[in-house]
N, C-alpha and C positions, 0 to 999 in steps of 0.2 A: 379354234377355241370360241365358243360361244359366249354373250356377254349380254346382257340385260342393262340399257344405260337410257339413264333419261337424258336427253339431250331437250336441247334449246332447239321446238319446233321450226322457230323464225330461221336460225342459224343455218339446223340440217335442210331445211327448203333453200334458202342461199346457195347453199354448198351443190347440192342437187342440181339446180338450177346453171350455177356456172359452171361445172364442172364438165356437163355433159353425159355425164356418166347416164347409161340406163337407168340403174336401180339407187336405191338409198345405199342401199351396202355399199356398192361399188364407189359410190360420189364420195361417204365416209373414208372407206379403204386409200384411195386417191388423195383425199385430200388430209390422210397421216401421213402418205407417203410424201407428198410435198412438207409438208413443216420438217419432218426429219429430215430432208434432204435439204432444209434452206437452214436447221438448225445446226446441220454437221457441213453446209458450208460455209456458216458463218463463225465455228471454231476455228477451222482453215486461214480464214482470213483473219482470224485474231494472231495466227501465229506471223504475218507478214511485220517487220520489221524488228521480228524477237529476235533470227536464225542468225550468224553472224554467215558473211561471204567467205568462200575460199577462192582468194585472189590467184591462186593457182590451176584452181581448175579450167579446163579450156573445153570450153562448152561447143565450139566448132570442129576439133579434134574429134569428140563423143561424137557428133550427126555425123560428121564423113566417115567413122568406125561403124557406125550402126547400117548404112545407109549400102 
């Protein structure tokens, strides 16, 4: 998909810059791919002390089944 964006000159050279990436596209491309990935795993960790425990399940049972 093509997209026509005015971006923050200062920001995309940042981005550029650290990223490594070859190109602008790429350094851009890369650097959605991190926010999305540090934005869906910090929904994850919202969910840490919501879930209740099942005091029954036996989590060394499951590895020696799997394993």
């Amino acid at each position: 998909m093509a997209a026509n964006l005015a971006l923050d000159a200062e920001l995309l050279e940042r981005a550029f810059r650290l990223s490594g990436e070859p190109t602008k596209k790429a350094a851009v491309t890369r650097t959605l791919q991190e926010f999305i990935a540090r934005r869906e795993q910090r929904r994850v960790a919202d969910l840490f002390g919501q879930l209740e425990r099942d005091a029954s399940f036996d989590y060394e049972a499951e590895r020696a089944r799997k394993s």
